[in-house]
C-alpha positions in Angstrom: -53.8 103.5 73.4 -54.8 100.4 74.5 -54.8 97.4 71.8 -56.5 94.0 72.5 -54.7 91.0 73.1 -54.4 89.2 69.7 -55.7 85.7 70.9 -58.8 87.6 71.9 -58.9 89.0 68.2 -58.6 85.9 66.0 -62.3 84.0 67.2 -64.2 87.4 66.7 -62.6 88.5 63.3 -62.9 84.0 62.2 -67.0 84.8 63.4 -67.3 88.0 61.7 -65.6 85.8 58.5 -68.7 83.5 59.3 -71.2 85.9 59.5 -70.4 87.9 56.5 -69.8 85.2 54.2 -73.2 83.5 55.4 -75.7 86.1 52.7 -72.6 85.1 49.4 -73.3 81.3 50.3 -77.5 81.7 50.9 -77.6 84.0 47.3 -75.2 80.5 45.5 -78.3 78.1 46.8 -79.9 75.7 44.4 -83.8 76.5 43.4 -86.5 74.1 44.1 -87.7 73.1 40.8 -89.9 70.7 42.8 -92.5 73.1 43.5 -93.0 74.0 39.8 -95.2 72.0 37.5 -92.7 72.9 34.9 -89.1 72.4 34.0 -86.9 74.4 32.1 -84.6 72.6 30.3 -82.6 74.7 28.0 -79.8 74.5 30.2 -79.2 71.1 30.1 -78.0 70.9 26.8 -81.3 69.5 25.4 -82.7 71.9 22.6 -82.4 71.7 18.9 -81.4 74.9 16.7 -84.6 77.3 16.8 -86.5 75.5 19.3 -88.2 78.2 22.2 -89.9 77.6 25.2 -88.7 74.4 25.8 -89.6 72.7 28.9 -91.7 69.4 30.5 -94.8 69.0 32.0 -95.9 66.3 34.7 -99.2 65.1 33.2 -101.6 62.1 33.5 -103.0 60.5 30.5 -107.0 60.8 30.7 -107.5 59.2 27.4 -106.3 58.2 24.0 -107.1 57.2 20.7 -104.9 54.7 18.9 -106.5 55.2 15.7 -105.9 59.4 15.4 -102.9 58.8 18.1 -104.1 61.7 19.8 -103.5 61.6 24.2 -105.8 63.8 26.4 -104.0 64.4 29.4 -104.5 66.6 32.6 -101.0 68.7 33.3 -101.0 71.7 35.9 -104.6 71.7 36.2 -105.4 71.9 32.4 -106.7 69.6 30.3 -104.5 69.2 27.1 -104.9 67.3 23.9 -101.7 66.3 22.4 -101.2 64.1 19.4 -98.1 61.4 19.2 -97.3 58.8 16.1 -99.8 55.9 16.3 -96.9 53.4 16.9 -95.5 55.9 19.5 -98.7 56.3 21.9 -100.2 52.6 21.6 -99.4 51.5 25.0 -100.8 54.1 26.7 -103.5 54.3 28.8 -106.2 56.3 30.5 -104.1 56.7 34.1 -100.7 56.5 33.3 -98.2 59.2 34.3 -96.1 61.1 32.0 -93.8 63.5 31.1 -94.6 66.0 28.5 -91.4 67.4 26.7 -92.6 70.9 24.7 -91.5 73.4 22.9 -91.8 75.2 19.4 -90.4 76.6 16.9 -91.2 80.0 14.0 -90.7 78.9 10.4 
C-alpha cells in the first residue's frame, strides 16, 4: 500500500478545511435590513413591557396640522395619518423625512 507523501497531504486537507467551512461562515452572515422599508427593533433592547410589533418606518411628512397635531405622511407606499402632541409635531413640515417608531399594545 502506497501512502502519500505528507507534505503533499497538509495543502489539500488546509483547502478542504476551506472549502468546508466556507457554507458555516455564508449561513453566520449579517441580513440586509437596507432593502426593507421596515425595522425590527425588538432586539435592540428598545421595547416596553407588553408592547408587540414594534418596529420603524422611513416616511416623508406630506402634511400636518398644528392645531389637531395630526401628520400625514407617505411610508412604504402608503399614505398614513398619525397624530403626535401639538408641542411634539410643530416643527414639522410638508417634505421632511422621518422616522416612524410603532408598535401596540392589548389592554
Amino acid at each position: 500500500m502506497k501512502r502519500t507523501p505528507a507534505p503533499r497531504r497538509i495543502p489539500f486537507l488546509l483547502l478542504l478545511l476551506l472549502f468546508a467551512a466556507g457554507p458555516a461562515v455564508a449561513q453566520n452572515a449579517p441580513s440586509n435590513k437596507a432593502s426593507s422599508a421596515h425595522t425590527d427593533m425588538s432586539q435592540s433592547g428598545m421595547t416596553n413591557a407588553g408592547e408587540m410589533g414594534r418596529h420603524a418606518m422611513p416616511a416623508t411628512v406630506t402634511s400636518t396640522d398644528p392645531k389637531t397635531g395630526t401628520v400625514d405622511v407617505n411610508a412604504g407606499g402608503m399614505a398614513l395619518k398619525v397624530h403626535f402632541p401639538p408641542a411634539a409635531m410643530a416643527s414639522l413640515k410638508a417634505g421632511d423625512q422621518i422616522t416612524l417608531h410603532l408598535a401596540y399594545s392589548k389592554p
